[in-house]
N, C-alpha and C positions, 0 to 999 in steps of 0.2 A: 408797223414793225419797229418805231424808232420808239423807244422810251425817252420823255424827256424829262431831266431834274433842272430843278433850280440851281442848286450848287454842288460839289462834289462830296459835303456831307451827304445829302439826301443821296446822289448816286452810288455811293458808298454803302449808307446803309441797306438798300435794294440789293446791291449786287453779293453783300454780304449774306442775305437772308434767303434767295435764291439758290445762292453756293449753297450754303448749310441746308438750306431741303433739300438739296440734290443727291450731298452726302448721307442725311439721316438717312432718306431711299433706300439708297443703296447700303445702307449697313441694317435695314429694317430684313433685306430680302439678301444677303447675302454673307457671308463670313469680313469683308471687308469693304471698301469706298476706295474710288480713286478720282483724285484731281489730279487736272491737269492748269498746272500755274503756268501765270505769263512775267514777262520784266517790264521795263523802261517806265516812265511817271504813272501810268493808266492804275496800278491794282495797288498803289501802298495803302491808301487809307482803306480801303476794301480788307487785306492783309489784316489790318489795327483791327479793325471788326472781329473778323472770321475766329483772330487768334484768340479774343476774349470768349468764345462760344461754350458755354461748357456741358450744354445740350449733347454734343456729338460723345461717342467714343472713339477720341482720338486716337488712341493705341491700333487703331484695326481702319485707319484713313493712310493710306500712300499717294506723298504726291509727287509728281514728277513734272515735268516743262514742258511748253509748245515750244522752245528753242534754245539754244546756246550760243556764248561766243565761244570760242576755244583760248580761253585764257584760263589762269590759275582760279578755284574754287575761292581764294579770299581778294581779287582783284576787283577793284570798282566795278567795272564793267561786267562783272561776272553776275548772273540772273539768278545763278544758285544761293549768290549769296543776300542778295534782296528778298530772297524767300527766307531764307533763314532766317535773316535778321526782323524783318517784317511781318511773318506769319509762322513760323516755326518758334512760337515764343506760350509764352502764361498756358493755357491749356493745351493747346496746340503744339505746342513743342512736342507732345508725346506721339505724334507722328513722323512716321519713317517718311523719308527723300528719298526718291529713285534721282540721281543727275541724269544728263544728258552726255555731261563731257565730266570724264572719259566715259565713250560711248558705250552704253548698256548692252548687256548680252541680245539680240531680238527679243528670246523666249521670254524672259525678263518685264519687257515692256508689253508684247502683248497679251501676256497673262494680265495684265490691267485691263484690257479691255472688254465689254465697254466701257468707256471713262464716267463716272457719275457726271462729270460735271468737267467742262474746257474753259477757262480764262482767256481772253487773247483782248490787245491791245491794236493798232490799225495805225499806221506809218501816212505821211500826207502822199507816198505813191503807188498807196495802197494795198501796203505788203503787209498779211496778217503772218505770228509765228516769224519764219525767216524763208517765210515764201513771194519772196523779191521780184520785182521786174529787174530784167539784164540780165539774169541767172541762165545759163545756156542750158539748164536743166528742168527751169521751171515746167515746160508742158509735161515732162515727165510727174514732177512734183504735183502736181495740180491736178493730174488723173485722179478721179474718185474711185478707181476700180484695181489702182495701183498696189501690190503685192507688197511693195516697202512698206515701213510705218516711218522710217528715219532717213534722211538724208545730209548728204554735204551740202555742203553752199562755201562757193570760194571765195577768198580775201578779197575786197575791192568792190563790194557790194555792200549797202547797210551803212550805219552811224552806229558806230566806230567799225572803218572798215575792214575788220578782221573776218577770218574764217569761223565758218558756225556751223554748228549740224540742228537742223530745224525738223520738229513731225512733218510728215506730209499731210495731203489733204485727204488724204485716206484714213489715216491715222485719226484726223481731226473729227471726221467726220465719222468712227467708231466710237461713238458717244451718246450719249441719252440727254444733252442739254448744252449748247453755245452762249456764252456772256461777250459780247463784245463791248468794251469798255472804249467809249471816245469822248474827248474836249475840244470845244474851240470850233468856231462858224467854219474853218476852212478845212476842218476832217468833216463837219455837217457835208461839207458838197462833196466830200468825193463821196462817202456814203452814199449821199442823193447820185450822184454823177454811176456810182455802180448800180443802183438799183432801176435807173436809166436803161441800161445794158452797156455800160463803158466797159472792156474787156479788162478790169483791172485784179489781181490775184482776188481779195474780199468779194468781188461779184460771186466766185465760187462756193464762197460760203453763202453768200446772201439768196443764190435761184436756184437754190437744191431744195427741195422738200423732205426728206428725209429725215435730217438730226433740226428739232426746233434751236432756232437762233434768237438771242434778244439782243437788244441793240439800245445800250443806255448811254444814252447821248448828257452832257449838261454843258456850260458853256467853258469852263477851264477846270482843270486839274489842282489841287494841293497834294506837294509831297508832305 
C-alpha cells in the first residue's frame, strides 16, 4: 500500500499525474471534476505540478478542502490561501474554489460528490484533514455512515490551535481515489503503527475497502 519516492521531486511528480487522471475521469464522464485539496508542507510541489497541466479543462474542475482553520482567506495560516497561491495559478487558475470557511451551503458541497480525487496530508498523531485525536467529536467525525459531510473542530486542537471546520470521514470517503501525501521515517511509523491496527484517526482511511487509498511516502518534504 505504501509508495515509496526517493525525494519529494519524484513524489510530487506521481502525485501530480495521479490527480490529473483522476480529474481527466471525471471530466471524460461528466460535465465537471472535483478535487478535493489539502494544506500544511505535504501538497506545494505537487500544487507547482498540477497547476502547469494544461491537458485538463480547467474551467469545468472545482476544488474545495479536506479542512480549514477559521481565519481570514489571505492569513498565513489559511489553506485556502496555499491553494491559491500554489495551484490556482498558469492553467489552473481557471478553476473555481469552493472554501470551507465561511462554511459552504451542504447542497453546495455535496453536489461535488463523488470527489474525483481527495488530497490529504497526515499529522505525526495521526490526524488526516482536521480529524484530530482529543476532539470530543471525533467518533461522531469518523463514522463512515455519518450523514454530515462538514464538521467543527474547536480551538485548542491542532498546530496552530485555532478553530477549524474539517470534511468528515464520510465525506472523505465519498470519493473515487485517496492521495495520502507523507515525509520523514517518523510519519513512516505511524503509517506502519496504523496499518498495525493502532486506533489512530488515518487507520480509518487506511482498513476501509471501499474508496482505493495510495499512500506516497518519500523521506522529506520541499516547500
Amino acid at each position: 500500500m505504501i509508495e515509496t519516492y526517493a525525494n519529494a521531486h519524484a513524489l510530487a511528480e506521481a502525485a501530480a499525474h495521479g490527480v490529473a487522471m483522476q480529474l481527466e475521469a471525471g471530466l471524460r464522464t461528466g460535465p465537471r471534476a472535483a478535487l478535493v485539496a489539502t494544506g500544511g508542507r505535504s501538497p506545494g510541489m505537487t500544487y507547482d505540478r498540477l497547476s502547469a497541466t494544461c491537458l485538463l479543462d480547467w474551467t469545468r474542475v472545482i476544488v474545495t478542502l479536506s479542512d480549514e482553520r477559521c481565519v481570514a482567506a489571505d492569513a498565513p495560516d489559511s489553506n485556502a490561501r496555499l491553494v491559491r497561491e500554489r495551484l490556482l495559478k498558469g492553467e489552473a487558475a481557471k478553476a473555481h474554489l469552493l472554501p470551507l470557511w465561511p462554511r459552504p451551503q451542504p447542497t453546495a458541497l455535496r453536489g461535488l460528490t463523488p470527489f474525483d480525487a481527495v488530497m490529504l496530508g497526515m499529522g505525526q498523531d495521526g490526524h488526516v484533514a482536521s480529524l484530530i485525536p482529543g476532539d470530543p467529536a471525533l467518533i461522531r467525525t469518523l463514522d463512515p455512515r455519518a450523514e454530515a459531510l462538514i464538521a467543527d473542530v474547536p480551538e485548542g486542537l491542532g498546530s496552530p490551535p485555532v478553530a477549524r471546520v474539517t470534511l468528515t470521514l464520510s465525506a472523505l470517503l465519498a470519493s473515487r481515489a485517496i492521495f495520502l501525501l507523507v515525509a520523514g521515517g517518523a510519519k513512516r511509523e505511524v503509517v506502519d503503527r496504523a496499518l498495525s491496527g493502532e486506533a489512530l484517526p488515518v487507520r480509518s482511511l487506511l482498513a476501509q475497502e471501499t474508496v482505493p487509498v495510495r499512500v506516497l511516502w518519500c523521506p522529506s518534504f520541499e516547500r
